[in-house]
C-alpha positions in Angstrom: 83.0 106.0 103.6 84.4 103.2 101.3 85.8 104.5 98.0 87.4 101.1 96.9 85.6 97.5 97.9 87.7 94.7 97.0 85.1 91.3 95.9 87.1 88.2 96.0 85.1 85.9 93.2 85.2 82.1 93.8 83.2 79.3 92.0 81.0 78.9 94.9 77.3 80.3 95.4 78.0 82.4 98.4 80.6 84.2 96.0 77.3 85.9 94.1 76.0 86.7 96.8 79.1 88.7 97.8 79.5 90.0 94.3 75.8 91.4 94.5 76.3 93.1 97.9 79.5 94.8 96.7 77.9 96.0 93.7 75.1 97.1 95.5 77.1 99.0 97.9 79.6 100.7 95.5 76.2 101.8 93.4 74.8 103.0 96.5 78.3 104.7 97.2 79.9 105.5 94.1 82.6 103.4 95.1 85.3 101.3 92.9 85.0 97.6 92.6 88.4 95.3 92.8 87.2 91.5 92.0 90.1 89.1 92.8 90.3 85.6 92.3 92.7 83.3 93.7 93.8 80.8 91.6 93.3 76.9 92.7 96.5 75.2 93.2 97.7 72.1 92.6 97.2 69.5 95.5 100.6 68.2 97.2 100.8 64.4 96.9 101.3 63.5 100.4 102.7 60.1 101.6 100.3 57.3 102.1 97.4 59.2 100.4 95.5 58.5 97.2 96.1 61.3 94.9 92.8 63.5 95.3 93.3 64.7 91.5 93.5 62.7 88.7 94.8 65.1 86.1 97.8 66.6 85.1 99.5 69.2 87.1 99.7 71.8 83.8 96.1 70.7 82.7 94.9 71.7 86.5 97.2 74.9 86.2 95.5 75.8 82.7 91.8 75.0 84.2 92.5 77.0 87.2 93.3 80.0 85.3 89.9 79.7 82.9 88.0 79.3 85.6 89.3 82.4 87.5 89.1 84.6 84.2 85.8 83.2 83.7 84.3 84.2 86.5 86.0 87.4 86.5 84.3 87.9 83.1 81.1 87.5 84.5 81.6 89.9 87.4 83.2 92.7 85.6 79.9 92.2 83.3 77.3 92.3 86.4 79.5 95.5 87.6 79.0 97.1 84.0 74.9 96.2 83.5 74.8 97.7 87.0 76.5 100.7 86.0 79.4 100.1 88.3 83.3 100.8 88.3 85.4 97.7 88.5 88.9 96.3 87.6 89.6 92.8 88.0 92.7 90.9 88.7 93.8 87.1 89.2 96.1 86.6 92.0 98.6 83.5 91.7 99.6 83.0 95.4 100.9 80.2 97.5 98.9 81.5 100.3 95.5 83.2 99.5 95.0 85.4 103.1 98.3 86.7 102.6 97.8 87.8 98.8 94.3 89.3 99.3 95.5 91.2 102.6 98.3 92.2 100.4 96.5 93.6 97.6 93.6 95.4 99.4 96.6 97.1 101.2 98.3 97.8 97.7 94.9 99.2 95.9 93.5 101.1 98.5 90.7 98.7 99.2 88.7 100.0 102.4 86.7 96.8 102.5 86.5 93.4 102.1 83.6 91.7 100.9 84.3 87.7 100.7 81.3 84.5 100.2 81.9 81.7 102.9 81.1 78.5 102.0 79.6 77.7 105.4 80.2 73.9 107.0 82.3 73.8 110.0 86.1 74.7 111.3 87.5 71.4 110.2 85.9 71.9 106.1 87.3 74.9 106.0 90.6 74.0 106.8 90.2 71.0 104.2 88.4 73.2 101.7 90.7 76.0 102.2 89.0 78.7 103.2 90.2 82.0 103.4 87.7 83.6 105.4 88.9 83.1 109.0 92.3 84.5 107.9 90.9 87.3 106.2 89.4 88.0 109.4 92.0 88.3 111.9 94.8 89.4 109.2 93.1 92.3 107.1 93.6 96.0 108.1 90.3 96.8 106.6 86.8 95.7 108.0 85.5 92.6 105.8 82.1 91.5 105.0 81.2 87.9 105.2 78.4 86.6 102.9 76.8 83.4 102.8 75.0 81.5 100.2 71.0 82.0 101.6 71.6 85.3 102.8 70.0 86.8 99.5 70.2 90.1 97.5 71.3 93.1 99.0 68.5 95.6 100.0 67.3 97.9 97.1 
């Protein structure tokens, strides 16, 4: 059935919950796990705006990438306690859908499993969300998870 699940791993709570139903599933499957993190870019200035960051753009650029490697850390440790197969990878990408549609094509990934971060059309198109894109642009199915949907079943 699915031989190759592809996690994407955010800093957001619904991400854990996607990282535990991937797990779960390539466990239950003797599947491979691909965790990817996109890495946060830095916010265009744009005319007649406050800046919305306060820091440097190489100090954002350096934070990004310990964040992503942290929380691919973490994931690639739940994988192991849980007796799972997974690689991990960072993907540095101007557009997110684009590089995660891209990669799952690449790896072989026969599902998607991504954490929404819930609220409405127009936060997600402030936050960023990748979700609806993943939706109508992968050529695999993709699993949504949210934040209070829980652990998977046993």
């Amino acid at each position: 059935m699915y031989h190759r699940i592809l996690v994407v791993v955010a800093d957001h709570p619904s991400s854990q919950v996607a990282i535990a139903h991937g797990l779960g599933l390539a466990r239950a499957l003797g599947a491979e796990v691909l965790f990817a993190h996109a890495l946060h870019h830095y916010p265009l200035a744009v005319a007649d705006m406050p800046p919305v960051v306060t820091i440097a753009p190489d100090d954002f650029a350096r934070q990004s990438a310990e964040l992503g490697a942290r929380l691919l850390a973490d994931a690639r440790a739940r994988a192991a306690a849980d007796g799972v197969t997974a690689r991990a990878l960072v993907l540095d990408t101007v557009n997110d859908v684009d590089g995660l549609t891209t990669l799952a094509r690449d790896q072989a990934c026969d599902l998607i499993i991504v954490g929404a971060e819930g609220g409405n059309a127009l936060v997600r198109l402030l936050t960023g969300s990748a979700v609806p894109g993943l939706i109508t642009r992968a050529a695999v199915p993709v699993m949504v998870c949210h934040a209070g949907d829980g652990p998977p079943p046993a």
